[in-house]
C-alpha positions in Angstrom: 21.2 -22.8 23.6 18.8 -24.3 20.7 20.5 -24.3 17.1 19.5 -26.7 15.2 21.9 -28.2 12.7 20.0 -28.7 9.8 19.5 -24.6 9.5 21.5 -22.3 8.0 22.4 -18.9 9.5 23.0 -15.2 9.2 25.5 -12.4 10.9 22.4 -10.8 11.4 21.1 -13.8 13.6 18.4 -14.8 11.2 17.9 -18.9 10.5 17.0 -19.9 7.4 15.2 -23.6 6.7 15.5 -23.8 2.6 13.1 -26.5 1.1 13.0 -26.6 -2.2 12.8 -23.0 -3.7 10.9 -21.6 -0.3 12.8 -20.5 3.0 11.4 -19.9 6.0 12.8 -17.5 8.3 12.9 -16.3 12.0 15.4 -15.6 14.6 17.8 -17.5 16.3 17.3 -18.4 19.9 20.7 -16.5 20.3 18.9 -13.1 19.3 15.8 -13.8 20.9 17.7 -14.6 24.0 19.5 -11.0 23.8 16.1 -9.2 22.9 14.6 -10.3 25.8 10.8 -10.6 26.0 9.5 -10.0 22.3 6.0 -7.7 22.3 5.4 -7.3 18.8 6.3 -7.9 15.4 5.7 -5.9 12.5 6.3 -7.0 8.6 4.8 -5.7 6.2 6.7 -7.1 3.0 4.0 -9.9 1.9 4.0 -9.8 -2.0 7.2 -7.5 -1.7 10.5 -9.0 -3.9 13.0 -8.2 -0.9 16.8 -8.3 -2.0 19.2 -10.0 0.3 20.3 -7.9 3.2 17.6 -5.9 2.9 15.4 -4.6 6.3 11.7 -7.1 5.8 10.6 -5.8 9.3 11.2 -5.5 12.9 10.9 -7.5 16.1 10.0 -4.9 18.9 11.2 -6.1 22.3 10.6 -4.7 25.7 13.5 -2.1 26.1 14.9 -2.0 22.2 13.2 -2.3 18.2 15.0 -4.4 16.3 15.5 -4.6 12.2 15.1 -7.6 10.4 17.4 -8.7 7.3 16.3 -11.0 4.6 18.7 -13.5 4.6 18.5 -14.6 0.8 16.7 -12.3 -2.0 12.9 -13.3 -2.8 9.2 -12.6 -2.6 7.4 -12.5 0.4 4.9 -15.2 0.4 3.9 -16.1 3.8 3.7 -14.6 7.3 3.2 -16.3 10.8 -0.3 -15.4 11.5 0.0 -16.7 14.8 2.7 -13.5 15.9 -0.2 -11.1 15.3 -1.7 -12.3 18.7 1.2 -14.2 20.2 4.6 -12.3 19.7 6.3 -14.2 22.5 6.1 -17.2 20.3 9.4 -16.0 19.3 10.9 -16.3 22.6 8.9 -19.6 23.5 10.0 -21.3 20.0 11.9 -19.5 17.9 12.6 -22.9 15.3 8.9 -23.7 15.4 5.9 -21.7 15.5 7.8 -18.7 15.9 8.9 -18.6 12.5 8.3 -15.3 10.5 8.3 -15.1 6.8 8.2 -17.8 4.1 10.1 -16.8 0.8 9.8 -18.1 -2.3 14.2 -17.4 -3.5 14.7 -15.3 -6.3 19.0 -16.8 -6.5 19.2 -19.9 -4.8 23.1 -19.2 -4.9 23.0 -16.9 -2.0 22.0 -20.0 0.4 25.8 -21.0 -0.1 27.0 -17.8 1.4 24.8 -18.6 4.4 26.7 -19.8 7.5 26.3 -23.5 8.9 25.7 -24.0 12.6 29.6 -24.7 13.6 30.2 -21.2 11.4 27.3 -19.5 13.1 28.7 -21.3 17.1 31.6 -19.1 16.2 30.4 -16.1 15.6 28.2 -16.0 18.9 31.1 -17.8 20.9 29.0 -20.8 21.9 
């Protein structure tokens, strides 16, 4: 399993890559593995102020529709264009071009309640 130790991670199974005062989030290949094939995803928060634990959107698999939690609080100010036409990028490269929203954080002292990836190993027994 991919997880990539410069990431920071949620219960929820979000990842989180913080640079500077914008994160960029997506899944982990954890929760795309358990999904299974990903067929659509649908967020329609660009421009929204999101708070932290707050639904952004959902990933729609083949058998299940899963909700999306924003792992810190912030504005919506970017969405993967390329998951409009290619949703499987999620499964294919989850770290990489299957990334889903860019925020721009609203309380950069939520990232220290994020999990690192030895927390985040534990919590999905890897």
């Amino acid at each position: 399993m991919n997880l990539p130790e410069n990431l920071y991670y949620t219960k929820d199974h979000e990842w989180v890559r913080v640079e500077g005062d914008v994160a960029t989030v997506g899944i982990t290949d954890f929760a795309q593995h358990e999904l299974g094939d990903i067929v659509y995803v649908d967020i329609d928060s660009k421009g929204k102020s999101v708070g932290q634990h707050d639904v952004f959107g959902t990933v729609e698999a083949v058998k299940t529709v899963s909700d999306l939690f924003m792992p810190l609080s912030g504005e919506v100010i970017e969405l993967n264009p390329q998951l409009d036409g290619s949703p499987e990028l999620v499964n294919s490269e989850p770290y990489e071009n299957g990334w889903m929203i860019k925020v721009k954080i609203s309380n950069q002292d939520e990232i220290s309640g994020l999990m690192n990836v030895e927390a985040y190993k534990s919590l999905i027994g890897a």
